[in-house]
C-alpha positions in Angstrom: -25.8 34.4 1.8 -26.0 35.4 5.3 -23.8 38.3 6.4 -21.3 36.9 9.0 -20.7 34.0 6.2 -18.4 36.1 3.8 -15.2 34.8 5.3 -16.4 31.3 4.9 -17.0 32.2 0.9 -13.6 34.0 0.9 -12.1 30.8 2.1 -13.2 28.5 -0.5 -13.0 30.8 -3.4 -9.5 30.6 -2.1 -9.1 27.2 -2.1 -11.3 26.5 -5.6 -8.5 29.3 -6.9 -5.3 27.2 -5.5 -7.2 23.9 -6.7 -7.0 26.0 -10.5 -3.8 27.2 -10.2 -2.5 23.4 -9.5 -4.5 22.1 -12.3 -2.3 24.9 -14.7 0.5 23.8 -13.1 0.1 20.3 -13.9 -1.2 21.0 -17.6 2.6 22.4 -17.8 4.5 19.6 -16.4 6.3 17.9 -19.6 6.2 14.3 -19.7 8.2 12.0 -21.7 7.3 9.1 -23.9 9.3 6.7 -20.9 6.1 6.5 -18.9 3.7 3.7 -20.0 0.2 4.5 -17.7 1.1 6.0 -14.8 3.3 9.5 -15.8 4.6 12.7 -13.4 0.9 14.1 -14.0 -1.4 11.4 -12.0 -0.5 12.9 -8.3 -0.7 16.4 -8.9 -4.4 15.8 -11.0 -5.9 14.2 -7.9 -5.0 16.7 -5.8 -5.7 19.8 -8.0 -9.5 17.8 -8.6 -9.9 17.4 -4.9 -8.7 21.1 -4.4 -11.2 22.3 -6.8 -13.9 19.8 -5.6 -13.4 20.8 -2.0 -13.2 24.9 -3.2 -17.0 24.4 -5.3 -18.4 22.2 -2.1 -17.2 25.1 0.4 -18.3 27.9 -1.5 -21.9 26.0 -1.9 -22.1 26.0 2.1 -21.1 29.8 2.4 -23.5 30.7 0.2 -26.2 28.9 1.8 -25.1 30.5 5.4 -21.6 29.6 6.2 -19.8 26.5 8.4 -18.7 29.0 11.0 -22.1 30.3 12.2 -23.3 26.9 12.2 -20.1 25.9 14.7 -20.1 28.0 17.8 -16.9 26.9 18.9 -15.0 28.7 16.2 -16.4 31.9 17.3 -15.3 31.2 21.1 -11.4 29.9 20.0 -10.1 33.6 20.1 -7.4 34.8 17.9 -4.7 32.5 16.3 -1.7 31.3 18.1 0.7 33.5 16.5 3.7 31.9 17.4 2.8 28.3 16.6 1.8 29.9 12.8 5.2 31.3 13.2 7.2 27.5 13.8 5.0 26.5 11.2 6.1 28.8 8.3 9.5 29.1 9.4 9.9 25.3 9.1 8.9 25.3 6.0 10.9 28.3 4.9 13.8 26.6 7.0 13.4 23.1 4.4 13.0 25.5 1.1 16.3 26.9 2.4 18.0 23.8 3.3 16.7 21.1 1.1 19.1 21.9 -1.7 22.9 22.4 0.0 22.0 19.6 2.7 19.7 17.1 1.6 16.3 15.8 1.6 16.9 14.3 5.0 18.1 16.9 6.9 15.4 19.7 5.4 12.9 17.4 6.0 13.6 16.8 10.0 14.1 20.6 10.4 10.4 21.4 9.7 9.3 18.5 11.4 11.1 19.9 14.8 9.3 22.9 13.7 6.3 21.7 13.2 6.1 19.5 16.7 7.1 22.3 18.2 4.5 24.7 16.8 1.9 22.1 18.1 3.4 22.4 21.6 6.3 19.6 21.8 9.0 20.8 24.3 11.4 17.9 23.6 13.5 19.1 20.3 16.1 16.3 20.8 13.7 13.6 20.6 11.7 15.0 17.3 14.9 15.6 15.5 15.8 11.9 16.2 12.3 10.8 15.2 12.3 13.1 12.3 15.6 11.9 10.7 14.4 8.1 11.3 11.1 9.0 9.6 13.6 11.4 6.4 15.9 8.7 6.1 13.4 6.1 6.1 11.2 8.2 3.0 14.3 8.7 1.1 15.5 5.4 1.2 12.5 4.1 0.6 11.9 6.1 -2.8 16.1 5.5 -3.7 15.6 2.0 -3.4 12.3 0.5 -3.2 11.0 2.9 -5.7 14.2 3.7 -7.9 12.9 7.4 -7.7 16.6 9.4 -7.4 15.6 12.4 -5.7 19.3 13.2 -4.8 21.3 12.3 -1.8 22.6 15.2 1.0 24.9 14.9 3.3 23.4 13.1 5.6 22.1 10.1 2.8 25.4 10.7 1.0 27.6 9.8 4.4 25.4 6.8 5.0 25.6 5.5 1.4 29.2 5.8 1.2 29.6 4.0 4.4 27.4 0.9 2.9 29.8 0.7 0.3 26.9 2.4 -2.4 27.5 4.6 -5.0 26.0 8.3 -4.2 23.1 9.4 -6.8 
C-alpha cells in the first residue's frame, strides 16, 4: 500500500463496516408467516451485499495504491463546502424531527429544500412546491398503488379527508 492511499483504505473499511452493520440489522428484522416470497428482508439484503461488495472492492484498490492518487483532480478540489455539508445534514435531521408529528409528506419536502439548497438552488419556493408534488406523489403511490400504509400527516390526512377517504 502506497502511503498517501490510507485515507482511501479508511474509506472502504468504513463502508465494508456500514455494509456489516446493515446485514445485522436485517438478520434482526422479524418477519411474519403473511409474506409468501418476497418479505421486509429482500431490500435491505441487496443493499447491505452491495455495501459490503462495494467496501471489499474499495479496500482492494487502496491496498494496491489508492483511487485518489490515481485522480488528480481530487487533490486540486480544496476543502469541503462546509456549509452545503451543513443543508445536507440538517435536512435530514430536519425530516428525523419532523416525519413523525407531521407526516411523511411534509418531512420529506423539507430535506429536499435542504438538499437543493445545499447543491446551490436559490429558489426555496419552487423546490418546496416540487418537493411536496414529488412526497405526495411517493406516498400516495405506496397508500394506494402498493397498499403499504406508512401513515398519513397532516398534509396526506387533509387531502384524504377532502376526497371523502378514510385516514390510515
Amino acid at each position: 500500500m502506497k502511503p498517501g492511499a490510507f485515507p482511501d483504505l479508511v474509506v472502504g473499511l468504513s463502508i465494508t463496516a456500514l455494509g456489516l452493520l446493515t446485514v445485522w440489522l436485517t438478520w434482526v428484522i422479524p418477519v411474519t408467516p403473511v409474506y409468501a416470497v418476497v418479505g421486509p428482508k429482500l431490500v435491505p439484503a441487496v443493499v447491505a451485499a452491495a455495501l459490503v461488495v462495494l467496501g471489499l472492492l474499495l479496500c482492494g484498490v487502496a491496498l494496491r495504491g489508492g483511487w485518489s492518487a490515481a485522480m488528480p483532480d481530487i487533490a486540486e478540489a480544496g476543502p469541503p463546502n462546509l456549509v452545503s455539508l451543513g443543508w445536507l445534514g440538517g435536512g435530514m435531521l430536519l425530516n428525523v424531527i419532523l416525519i413523525v408529528p407531521l407526516g411523511f409528506a411534509i418531512g420529506a419536502a423539507v430535506q429536499f429544500v435542504c438538499t437543493a439548497r445545499a447543491f446551490g438552488s436559490r429558489a426555496p419556493l419552487r423546490d418546496a412546491v416540487i418537493a411536496l408534488a414529488v412526497s405526495l406523489g411517493a406516498f400516495f403511490l405506496f397508500v394506494e398503488a402498493l397498499g403499504v400504509n406508512i401513515g398519513a400527516g397532516v398534509l396526506e390526512g387533509a387531502i384524504l379527508r377532502a376526497l371523502g377517504r378514510e385516514v390510515p
